[in-house]
C-alpha positions in Angstrom: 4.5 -10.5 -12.4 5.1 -7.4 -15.0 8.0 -9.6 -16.4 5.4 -12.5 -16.9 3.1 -10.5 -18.7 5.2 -8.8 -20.8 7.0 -12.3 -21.9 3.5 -13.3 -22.8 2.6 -10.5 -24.7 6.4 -10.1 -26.6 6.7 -14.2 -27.0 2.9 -15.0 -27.9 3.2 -17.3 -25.0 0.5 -19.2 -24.0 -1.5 -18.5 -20.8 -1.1 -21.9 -19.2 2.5 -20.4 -18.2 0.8 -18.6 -15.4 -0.5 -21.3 -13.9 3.0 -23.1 -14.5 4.9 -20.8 -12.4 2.6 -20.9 -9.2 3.2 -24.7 -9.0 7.2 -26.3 -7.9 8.2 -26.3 -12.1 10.5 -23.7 -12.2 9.8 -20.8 -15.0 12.8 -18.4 -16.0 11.2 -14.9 -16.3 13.2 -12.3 -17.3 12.8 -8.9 -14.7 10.6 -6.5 -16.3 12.3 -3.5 -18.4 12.7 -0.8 -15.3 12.1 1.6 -18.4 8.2 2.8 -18.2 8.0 1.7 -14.7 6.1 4.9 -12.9 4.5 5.4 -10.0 1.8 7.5 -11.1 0.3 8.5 -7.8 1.0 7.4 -4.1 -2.3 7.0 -2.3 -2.5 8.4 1.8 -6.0 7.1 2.2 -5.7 5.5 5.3 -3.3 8.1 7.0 -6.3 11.0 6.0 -8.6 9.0 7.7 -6.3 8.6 10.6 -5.8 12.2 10.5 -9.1 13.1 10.3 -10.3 11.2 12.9 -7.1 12.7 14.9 -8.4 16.0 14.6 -11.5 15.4 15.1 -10.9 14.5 18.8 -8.5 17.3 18.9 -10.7 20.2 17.4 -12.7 20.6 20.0 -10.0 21.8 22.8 -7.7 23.2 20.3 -9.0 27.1 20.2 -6.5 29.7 20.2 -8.3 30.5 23.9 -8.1 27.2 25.1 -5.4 26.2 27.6 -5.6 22.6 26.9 -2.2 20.6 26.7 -0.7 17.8 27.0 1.6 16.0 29.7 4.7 17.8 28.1 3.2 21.3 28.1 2.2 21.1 24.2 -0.7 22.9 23.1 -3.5 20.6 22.1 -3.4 22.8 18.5 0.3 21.4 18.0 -1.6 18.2 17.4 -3.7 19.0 14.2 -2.6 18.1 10.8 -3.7 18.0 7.5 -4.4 15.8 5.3 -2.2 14.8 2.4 -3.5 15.7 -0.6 -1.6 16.0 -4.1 -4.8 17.4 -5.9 -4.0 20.9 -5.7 -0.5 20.5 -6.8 -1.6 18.5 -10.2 -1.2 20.6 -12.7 2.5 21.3 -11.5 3.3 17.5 -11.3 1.6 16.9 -14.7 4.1 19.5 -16.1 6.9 18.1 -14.3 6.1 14.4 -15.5 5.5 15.1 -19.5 8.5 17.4 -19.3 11.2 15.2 -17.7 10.0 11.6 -17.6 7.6 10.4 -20.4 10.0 13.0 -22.5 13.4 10.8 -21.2 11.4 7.3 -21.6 10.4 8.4 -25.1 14.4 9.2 -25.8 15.1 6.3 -24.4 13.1 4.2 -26.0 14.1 5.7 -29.3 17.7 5.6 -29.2 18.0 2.2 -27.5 15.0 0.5 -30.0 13.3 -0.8 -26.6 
């Protein structure tokens, strides 16, 4: 689909090709340049809620004082996690990302005319 569009935009195509290549005519579309391709930020919003509700079931019984475990003898606080969360380590992944990947893309880019 990212090939598609870029053809589109590069060629001036017209937008009728879109609807060409969901019907049996066959449409050559180059693969999308892997340069620029980033995945900016994986998303764990179903697994927090999982978790959440997880440890909500488990907070209850999982004092320090509690002798609650399970069939193989874990404690019941063994069973609490937290949630993933790549807020608090931004700023370090913002550095990380201007300094070795939008820095080699932009290389790239210049020395190969892309």
């Amino acid at each position: 689909m990212i090939g598609l569009a870029v053809l589109l935009a590069r060629s001036q195509g017209s937008p009728t090709l879109v609807n060409n290549a969901y019907t049996q005519t066959r449409v050559h579309v180059p693969k999308a340049p892997a340069l620029g391709l980033l995945l900016e930020e994986p998303v764990f919003e179903n697994y927090n809620k999982r978790i959440a509700t997880a440890n909500a079931k488990w907070k209850d019984v999982a004092t320090p004082a509690s002798k609650e475990t399970n069939e193989d003898g874990e404690h019941a606080a063994n069973f609490l996690r937290d949630p993933i969360d790549f807020e608090k380590h931004k700023a370090a992944i913002d550095e990380f990302i201007m300094k070795y990947i939008y820095e080699a893309m932009q290389k790239t880019e210049d020395e190969q005319g892309t």
